[in-house]
C-alpha positions in Angstrom: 0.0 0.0 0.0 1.9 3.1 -1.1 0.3 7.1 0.0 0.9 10.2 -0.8 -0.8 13.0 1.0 -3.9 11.7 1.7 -4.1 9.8 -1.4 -3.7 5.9 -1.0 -3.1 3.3 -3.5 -4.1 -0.3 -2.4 -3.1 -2.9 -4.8 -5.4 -5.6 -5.1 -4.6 -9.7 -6.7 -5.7 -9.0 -10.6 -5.7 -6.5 -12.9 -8.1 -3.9 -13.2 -10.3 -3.2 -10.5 -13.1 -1.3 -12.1 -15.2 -0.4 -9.8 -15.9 0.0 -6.0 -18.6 0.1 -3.4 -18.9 0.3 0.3 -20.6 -1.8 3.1 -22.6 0.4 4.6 -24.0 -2.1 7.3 -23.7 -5.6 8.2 -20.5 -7.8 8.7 -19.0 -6.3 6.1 -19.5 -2.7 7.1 -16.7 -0.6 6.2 -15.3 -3.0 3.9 -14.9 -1.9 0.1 -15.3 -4.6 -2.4 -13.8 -4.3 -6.2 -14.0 -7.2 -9.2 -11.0 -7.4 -11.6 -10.3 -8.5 -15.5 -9.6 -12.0 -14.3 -13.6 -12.4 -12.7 -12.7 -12.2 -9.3 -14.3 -10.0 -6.6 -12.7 -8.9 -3.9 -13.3 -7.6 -0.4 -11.0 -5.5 1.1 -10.1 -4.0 4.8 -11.3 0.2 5.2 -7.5 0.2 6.3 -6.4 -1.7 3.0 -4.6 -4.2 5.3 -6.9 -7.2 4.6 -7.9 -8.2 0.9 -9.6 -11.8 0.6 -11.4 -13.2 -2.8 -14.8 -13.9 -1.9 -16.2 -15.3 -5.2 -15.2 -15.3 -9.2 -18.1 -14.7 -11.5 -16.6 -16.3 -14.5 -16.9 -13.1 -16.5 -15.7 -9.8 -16.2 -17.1 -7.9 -13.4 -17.8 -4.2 -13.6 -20.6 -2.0 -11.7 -21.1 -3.4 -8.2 -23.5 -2.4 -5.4 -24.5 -3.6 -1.9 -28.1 -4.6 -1.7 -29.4 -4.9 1.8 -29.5 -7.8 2.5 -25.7 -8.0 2.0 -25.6 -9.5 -1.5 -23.3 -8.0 -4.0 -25.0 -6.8 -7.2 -22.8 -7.3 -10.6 -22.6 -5.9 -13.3 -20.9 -8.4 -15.5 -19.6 -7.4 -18.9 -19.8 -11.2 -20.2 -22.5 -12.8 -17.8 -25.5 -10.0 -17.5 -26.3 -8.9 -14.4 -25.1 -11.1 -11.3 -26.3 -12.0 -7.7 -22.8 -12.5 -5.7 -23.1 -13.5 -1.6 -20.3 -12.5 -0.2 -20.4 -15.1 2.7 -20.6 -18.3 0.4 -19.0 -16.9 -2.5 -22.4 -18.1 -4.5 -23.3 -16.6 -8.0 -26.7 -16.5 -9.1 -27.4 -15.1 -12.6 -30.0 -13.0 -12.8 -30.8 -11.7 -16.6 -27.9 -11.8 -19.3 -30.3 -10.9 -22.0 -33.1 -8.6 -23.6 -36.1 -9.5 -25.6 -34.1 -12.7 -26.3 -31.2 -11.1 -27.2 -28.0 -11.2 -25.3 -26.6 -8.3 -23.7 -22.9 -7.3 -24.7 -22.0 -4.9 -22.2 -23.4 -5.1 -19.1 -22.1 -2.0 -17.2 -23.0 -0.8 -13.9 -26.5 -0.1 -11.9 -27.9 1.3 -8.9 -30.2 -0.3 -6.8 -33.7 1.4 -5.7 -35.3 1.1 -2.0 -38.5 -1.2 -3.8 -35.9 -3.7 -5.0 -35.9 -2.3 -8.6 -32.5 -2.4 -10.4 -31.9 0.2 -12.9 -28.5 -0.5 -15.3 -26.8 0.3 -18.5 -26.1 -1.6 -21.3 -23.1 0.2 -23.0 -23.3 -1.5 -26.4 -25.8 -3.6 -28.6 -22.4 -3.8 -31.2 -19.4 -4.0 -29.0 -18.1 -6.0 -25.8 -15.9 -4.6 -23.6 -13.3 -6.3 -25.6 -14.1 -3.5 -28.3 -14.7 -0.5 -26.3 -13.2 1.4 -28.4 -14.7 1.0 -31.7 -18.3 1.6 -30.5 -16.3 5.0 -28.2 -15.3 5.9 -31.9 -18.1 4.9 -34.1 -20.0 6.4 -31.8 -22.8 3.8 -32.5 -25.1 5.5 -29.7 -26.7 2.1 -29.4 -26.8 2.2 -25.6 -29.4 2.4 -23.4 -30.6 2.3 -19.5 -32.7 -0.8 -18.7 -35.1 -1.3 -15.3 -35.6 -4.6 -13.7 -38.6 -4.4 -11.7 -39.3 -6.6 -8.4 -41.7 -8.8 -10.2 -38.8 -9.7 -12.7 -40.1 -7.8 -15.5 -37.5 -6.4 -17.6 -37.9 -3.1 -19.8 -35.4 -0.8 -21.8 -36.1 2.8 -20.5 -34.2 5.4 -22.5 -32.0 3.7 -25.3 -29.7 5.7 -28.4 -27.2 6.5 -25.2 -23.6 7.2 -26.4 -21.7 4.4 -24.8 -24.3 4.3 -21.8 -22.1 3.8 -18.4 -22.7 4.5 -14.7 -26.3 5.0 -13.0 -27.2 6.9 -10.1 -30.9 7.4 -8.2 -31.8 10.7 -6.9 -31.5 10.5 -2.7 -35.1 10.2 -3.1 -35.6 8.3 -6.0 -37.5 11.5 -7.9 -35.2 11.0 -11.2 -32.1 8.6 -12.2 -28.8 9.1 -13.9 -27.2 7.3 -16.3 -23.7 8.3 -17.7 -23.2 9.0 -22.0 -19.3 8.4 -22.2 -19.5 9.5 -25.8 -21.5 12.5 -25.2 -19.6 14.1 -22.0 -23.0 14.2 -20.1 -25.1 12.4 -17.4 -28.9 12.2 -18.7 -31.3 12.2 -15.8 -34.6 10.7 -16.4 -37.5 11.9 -14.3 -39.4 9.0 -12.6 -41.4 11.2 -10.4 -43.5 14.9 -10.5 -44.3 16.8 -13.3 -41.4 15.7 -15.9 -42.0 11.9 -15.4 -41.1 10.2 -18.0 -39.2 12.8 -19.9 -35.2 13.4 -19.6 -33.0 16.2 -19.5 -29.0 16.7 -18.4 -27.7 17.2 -15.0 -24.2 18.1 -16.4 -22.6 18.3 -19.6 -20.1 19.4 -21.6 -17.5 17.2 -19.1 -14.1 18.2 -19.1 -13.5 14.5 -20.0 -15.1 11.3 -20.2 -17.4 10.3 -17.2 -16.9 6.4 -16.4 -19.0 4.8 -13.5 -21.1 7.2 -11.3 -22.5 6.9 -7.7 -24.7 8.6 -5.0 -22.1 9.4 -1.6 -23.2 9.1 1.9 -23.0 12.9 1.7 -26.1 13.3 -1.1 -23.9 14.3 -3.9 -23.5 12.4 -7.3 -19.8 11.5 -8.1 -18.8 11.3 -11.3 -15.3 9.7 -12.7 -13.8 11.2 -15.4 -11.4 8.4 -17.3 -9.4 10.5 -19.4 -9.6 14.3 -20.3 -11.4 15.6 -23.5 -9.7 14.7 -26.6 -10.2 17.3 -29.5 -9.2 14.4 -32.3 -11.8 12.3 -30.4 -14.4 14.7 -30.5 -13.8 15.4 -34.5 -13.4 11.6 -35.1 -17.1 11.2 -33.9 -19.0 13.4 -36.1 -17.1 12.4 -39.2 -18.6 10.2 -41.8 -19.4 6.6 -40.6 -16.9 4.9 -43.2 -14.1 6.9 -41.9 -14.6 6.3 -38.3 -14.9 2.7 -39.1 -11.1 2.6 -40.8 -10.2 4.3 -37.7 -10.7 1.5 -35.8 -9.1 -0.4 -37.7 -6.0 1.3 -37.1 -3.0 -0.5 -35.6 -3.1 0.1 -31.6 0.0 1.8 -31.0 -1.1 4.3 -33.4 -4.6 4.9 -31.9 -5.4 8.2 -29.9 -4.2 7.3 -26.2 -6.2 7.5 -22.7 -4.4 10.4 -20.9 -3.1 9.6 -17.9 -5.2 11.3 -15.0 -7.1 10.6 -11.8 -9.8 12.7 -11.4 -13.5 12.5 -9.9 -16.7 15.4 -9.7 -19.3 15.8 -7.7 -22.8 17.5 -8.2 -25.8 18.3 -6.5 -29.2 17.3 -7.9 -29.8 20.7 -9.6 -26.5 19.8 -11.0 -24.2 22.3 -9.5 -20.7 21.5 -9.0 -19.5 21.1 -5.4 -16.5 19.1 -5.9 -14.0 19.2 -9.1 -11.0 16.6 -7.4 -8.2 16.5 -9.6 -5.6 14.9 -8.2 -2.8 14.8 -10.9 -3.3 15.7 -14.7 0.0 14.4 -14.9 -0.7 10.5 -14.0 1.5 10.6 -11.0 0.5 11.0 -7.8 3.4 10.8 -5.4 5.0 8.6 -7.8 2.2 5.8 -7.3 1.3 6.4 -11.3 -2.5 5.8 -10.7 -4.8 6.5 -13.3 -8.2 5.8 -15.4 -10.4 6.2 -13.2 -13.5 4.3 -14.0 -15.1 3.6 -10.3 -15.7 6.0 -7.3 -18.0 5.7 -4.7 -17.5 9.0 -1.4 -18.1 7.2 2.3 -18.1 9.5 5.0 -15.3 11.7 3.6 -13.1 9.2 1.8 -13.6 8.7 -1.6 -12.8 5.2 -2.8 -12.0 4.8 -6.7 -11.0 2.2 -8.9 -9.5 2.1 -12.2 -10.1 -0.4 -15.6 -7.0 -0.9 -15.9 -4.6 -0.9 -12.6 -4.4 -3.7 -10.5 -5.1 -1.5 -7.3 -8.0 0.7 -5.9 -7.2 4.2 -4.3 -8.9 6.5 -1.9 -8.8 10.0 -0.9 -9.7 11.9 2.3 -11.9 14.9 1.4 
């Protein structure tokens, strides 16, 4: 476990540990758990000194939540959406396709107090595998999907550019979902006068927003993976054909995620309140941490993970 400041890297046994989420309650309380590139999840200490494997889903595990009954929710890139215990290391699959379709990129969810689970399908073209070329094509063939109590499944708001993390309102009036493509998070009003209608809590990122998440202190945390990249941006709103040969283009000549760690936070009139960013560089007291894809605040610490380093991090507020 290496720190700098208050910023803490804890390295975790497989690459990539996308995602994170706190136990708010329960044996596990305080404990963060993460899933990595190789399946596994991962439960680890508040202090970081303690990391056990509780289960391995088989798939790739992304978006994770606690439900309350101490179950882990996943969000499984390969599987579909996941029921993990935690105790028994048991995995129950729960729906890995739509109108008898499979999904390809199960993403990350949020969890609301009637048991519904709202999440986001990134791609109906691309896995995770090919992130990229839907990113570039910009095939806006995402979409936010509820599962209702009873089981009943239904697509809620789809043509979402690369659809990513969801959010609920603290009172469950409206729900995020994250366009990586389109810089935004769309909120879609389940509640009051605009029910059923959508419109944009933020916008025009400074970046791409990842996985996002409701704190302990009310706000909506939002990851941005890598800064705003003006061939990127061009690349998307040129002809189809041309951002097709694009991504076809070797990989070491392909535009490159810069290196930064760095997480907002808004209010549900969408105000800013927090804008942490902790190194545009990449390096954080040396530790080199960066992509952030995962962030969930707990009682002043915010907890993040990263697609692509074999490590979560946290930082005291």
């Amino acid at each position: 476990m290496s720190a700098s400041r208050s910023f803490t890297v804890v390295p975790v046994p497989g690459p990539g540990a996308e995602d994170v989420v706190v136990a708010t309650s329960g044996p596990d309380e305080g404990s963060v758990f993460t899933g990595t590139e190789d399946g596994a999840v991962f439960r680890v200490s508040r202090d970081g000194a303690r990391i056990d494997r509780v289960a391995h889903t088989g798939g790739r595990p992304l978006g994770i939540e606690v439900a309350p009954d101490g179950r882990l929710l996943i969000c499984d890139a390969h599987k579909g959406l996941l029921w993990v215990d935690p105790a028994s290391g048991g995995v129950e699959p729960i729906v890995d396709s739509v109108d008898g379709t499979p999904m390809r990129f199960c993403n990350n969810a949020a969890i609301a107090s009637d048991g519904t689970v709202w999440f986001s399908d990134s791609s109906q073209r691309y896995g995770i595998e090919r992130w990229k070329d839907d990113f570039v094509q910009n095939t806006r063939t995402g979409r936010l999907l509820r599962l209702a109590p009873d089981g009943t499944l239904a697509t809620v708001v789809g043509g979402l550019a690369f659809a990513n993390g969801v959010a609920l309102a603290a009172d469950e009036s409206f729900v995020c979902v994250a366009q990586t493509g389109a810089r935004c998070v769309t909120r879609h009003w389940l509640t009051g006068p605009a029910a059923g209608t959508q419109d944009r809590i933020c916008s025009d990122l400074p970046g791409y927003p990842d996985n996002i998440a409701r704190g302990s202190d009310g706000l909506i945390w939002v990851t941005i993976a890598s800064p705003t990249d003006p061939f990127v941006e061009r690349l998307q709103t040129a002809p189809l054909a041309l951002r097709k040969v694009a991504t076809k283009v070797p990989e070491p000549l392909q535009p490159k995620v810069k290196r930064t760690v760095r997480v907002q936070a808004y209010d549900d009139r969408g105000t800013l309140v927090h804008d942490v960013d902790l190194a545009p560089d990449g390096a954080v007291g040396g530790a080199g941490y960066h992509m952030v894809t995962g962030v969930r605040e707990h009682e002043g610490r915010v907890w993040l993970g990263s697609l692509h380093e074999p490590a979560i991090a946290a930082y005291d507020l």
